[in-house]
KOLBA-515776 format. One record per atom (N, C-alpha, C): residue number from 1; residue in three letters; atom name; x, y, z. Coordinates in nm, 4 decimals, always signed. Layout:
BEGIN
{site NUM, ALA, CA, {X, Y, Z}}
...
// end
This chain:
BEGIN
{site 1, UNK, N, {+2.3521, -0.4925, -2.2872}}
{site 1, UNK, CA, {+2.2576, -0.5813, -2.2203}}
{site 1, UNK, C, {+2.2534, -0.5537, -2.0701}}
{site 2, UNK, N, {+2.3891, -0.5262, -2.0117}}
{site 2, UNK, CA, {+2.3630, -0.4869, -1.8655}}
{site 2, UNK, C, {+2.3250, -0.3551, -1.8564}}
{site 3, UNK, N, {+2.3007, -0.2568, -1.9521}}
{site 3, UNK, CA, {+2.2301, -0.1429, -1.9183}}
{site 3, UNK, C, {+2.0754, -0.1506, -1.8782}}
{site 4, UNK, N, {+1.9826, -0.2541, -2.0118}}
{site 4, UNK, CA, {+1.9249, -0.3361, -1.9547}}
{site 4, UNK, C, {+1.8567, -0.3376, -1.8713}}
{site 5, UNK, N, {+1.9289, -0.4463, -1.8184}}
{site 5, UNK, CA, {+1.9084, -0.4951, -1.6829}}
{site 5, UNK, C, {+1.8731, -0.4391, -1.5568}}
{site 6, UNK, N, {+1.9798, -0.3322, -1.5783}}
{site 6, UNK, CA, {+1.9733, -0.2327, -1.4741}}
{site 6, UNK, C, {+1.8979, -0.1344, -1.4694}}
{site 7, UNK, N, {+1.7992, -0.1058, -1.5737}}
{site 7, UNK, CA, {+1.6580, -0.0380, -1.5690}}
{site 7, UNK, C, {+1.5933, -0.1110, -1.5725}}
{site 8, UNK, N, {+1.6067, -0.2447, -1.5863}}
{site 8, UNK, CA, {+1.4607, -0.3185, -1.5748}}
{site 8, UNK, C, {+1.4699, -0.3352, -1.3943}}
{site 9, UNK, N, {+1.5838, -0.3740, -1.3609}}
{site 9, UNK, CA, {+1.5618, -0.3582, -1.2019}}
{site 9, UNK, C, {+1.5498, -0.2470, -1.1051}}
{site 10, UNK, N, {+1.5859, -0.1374, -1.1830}}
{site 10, UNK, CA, {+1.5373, -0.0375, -1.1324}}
{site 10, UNK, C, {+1.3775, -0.0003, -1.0999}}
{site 11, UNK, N, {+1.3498, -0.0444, -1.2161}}
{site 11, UNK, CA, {+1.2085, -0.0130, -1.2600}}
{site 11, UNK, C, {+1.1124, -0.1057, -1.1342}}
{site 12, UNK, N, {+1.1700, -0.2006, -1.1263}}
{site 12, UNK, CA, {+1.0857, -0.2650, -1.0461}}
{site 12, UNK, C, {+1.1042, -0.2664, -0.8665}}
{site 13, UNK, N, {+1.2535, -0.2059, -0.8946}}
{site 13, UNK, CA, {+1.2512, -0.1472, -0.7162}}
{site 13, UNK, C, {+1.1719, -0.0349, -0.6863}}
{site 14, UNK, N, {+1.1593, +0.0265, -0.7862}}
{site 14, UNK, CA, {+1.1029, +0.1650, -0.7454}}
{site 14, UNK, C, {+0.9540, +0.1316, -0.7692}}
{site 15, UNK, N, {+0.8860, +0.0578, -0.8449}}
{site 15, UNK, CA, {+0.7082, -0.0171, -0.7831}}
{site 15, UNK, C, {+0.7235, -0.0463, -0.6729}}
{site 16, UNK, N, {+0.7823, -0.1123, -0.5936}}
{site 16, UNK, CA, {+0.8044, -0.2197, -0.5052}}
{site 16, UNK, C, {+0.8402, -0.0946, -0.4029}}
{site 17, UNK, N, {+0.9005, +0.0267, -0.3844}}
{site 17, UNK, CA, {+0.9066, +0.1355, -0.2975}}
{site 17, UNK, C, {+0.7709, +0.2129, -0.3249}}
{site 18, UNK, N, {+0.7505, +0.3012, -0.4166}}
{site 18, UNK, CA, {+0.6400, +0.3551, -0.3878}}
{site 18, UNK, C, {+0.4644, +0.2578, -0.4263}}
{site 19, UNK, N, {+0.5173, +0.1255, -0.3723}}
{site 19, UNK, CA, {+0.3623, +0.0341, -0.3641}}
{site 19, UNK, C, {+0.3033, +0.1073, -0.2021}}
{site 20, UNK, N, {+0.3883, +0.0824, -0.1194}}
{site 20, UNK, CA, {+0.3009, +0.1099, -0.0195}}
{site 20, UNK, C, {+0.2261, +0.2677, -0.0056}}
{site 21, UNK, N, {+0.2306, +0.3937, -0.0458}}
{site 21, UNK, CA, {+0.2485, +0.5076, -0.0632}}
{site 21, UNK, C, {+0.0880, +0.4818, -0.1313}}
{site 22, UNK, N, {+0.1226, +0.3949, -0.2645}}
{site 22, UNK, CA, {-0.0157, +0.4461, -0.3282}}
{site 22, UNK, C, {-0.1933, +0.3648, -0.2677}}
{site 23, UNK, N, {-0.0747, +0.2088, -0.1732}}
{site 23, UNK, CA, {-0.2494, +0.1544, -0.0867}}
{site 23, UNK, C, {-0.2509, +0.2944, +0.0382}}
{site 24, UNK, N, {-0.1769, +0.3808, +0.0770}}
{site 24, UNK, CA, {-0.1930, +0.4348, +0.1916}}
{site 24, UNK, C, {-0.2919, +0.5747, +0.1263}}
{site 25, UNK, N, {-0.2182, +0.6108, +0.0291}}
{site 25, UNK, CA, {-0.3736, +0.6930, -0.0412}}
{site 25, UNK, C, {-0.5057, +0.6396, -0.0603}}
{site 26, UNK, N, {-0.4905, +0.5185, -0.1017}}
{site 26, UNK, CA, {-0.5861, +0.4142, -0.1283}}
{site 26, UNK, C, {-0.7181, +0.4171, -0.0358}}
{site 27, UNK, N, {-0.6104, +0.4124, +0.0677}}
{site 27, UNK, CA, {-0.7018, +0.3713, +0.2139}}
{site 27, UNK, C, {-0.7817, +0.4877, +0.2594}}
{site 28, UNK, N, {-0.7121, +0.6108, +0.2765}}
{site 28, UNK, CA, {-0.7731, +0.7130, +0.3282}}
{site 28, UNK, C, {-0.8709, +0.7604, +0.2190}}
{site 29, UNK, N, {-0.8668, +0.7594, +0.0988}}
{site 29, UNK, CA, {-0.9771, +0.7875, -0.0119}}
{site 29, UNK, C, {-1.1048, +0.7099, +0.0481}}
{site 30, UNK, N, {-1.1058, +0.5818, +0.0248}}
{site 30, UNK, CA, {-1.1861, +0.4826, +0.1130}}
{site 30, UNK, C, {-1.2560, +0.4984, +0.2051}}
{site 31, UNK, N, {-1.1503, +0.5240, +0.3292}}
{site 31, UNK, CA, {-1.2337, +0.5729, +0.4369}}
{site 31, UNK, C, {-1.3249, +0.6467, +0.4438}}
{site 32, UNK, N, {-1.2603, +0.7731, +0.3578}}
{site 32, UNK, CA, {-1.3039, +0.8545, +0.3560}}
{site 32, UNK, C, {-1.4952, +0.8595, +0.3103}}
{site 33, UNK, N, {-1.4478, +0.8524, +0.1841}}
{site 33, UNK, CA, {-1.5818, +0.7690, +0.0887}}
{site 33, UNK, C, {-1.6997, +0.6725, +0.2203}}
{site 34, UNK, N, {-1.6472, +0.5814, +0.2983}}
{site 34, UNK, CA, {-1.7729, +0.5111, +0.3563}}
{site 34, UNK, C, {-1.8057, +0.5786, +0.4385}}
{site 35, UNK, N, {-1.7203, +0.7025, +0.5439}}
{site 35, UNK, CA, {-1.7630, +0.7546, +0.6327}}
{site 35, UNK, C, {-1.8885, +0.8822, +0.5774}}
{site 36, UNK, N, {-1.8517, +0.9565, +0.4527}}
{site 36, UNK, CA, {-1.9911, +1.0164, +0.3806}}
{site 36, UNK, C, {-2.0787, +0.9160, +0.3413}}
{site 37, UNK, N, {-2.0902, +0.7886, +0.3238}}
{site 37, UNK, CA, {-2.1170, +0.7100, +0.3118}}
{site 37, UNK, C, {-2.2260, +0.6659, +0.4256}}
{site 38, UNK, N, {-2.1731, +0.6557, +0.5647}}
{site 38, UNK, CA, {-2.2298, +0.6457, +0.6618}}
{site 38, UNK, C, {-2.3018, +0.7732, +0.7015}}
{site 39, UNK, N, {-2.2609, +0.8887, +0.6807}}
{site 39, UNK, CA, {-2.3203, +1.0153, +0.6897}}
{site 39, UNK, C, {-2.4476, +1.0417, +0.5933}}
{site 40, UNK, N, {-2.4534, +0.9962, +0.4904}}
{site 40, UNK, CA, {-2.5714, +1.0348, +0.3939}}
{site 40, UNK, C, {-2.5350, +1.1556, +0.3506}}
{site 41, UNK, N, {-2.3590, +1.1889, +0.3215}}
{site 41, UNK, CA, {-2.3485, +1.3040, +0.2021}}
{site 41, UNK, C, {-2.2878, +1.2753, +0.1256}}
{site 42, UNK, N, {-2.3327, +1.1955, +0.0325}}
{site 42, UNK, CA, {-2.2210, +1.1987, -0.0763}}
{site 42, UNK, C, {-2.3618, +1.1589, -0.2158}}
{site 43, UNK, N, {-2.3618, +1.2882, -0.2826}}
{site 43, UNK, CA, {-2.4159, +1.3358, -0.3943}}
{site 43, UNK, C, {-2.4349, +1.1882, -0.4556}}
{site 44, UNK, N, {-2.5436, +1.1849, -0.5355}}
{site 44, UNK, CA, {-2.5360, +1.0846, -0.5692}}
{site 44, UNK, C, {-2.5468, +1.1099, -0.7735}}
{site 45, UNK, N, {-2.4643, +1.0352, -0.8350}}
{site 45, UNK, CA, {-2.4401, +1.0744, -0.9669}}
{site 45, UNK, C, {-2.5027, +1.0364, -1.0486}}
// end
C-alpha cells in the first residue's frame, strides 16, 4: 500500500513540476498564432 502511495504522489508532483513548462509553450504558440493573426498570414483551412 505504501508503494502506492508513493507513485500516486509522485505522479502528482511531477504534473505540478512540469505544469508550468506546458502554459509556457502554451503561451508562445498563442502569441504566436494572433501575431499572424494580426499580420493576415495564416492560411486559412
Amino acid at each position: 500500500m505504501s508503494y502506492l502511495l508513493l507513485v500516486c504522489l509522485g505522479l502528482v508532483a511531477a504534473f505540478f513540476v512540469s505544469l508550468p513548462y506546458g502554459e509556457f509553450v502554451h503561451a508562445t504558440y498563442r502569441t504566436n498564432l494572433l501575431v499572424q493573426d494580426s499580420l493576415g498570414n495564416r492560411t486559412e483551412a
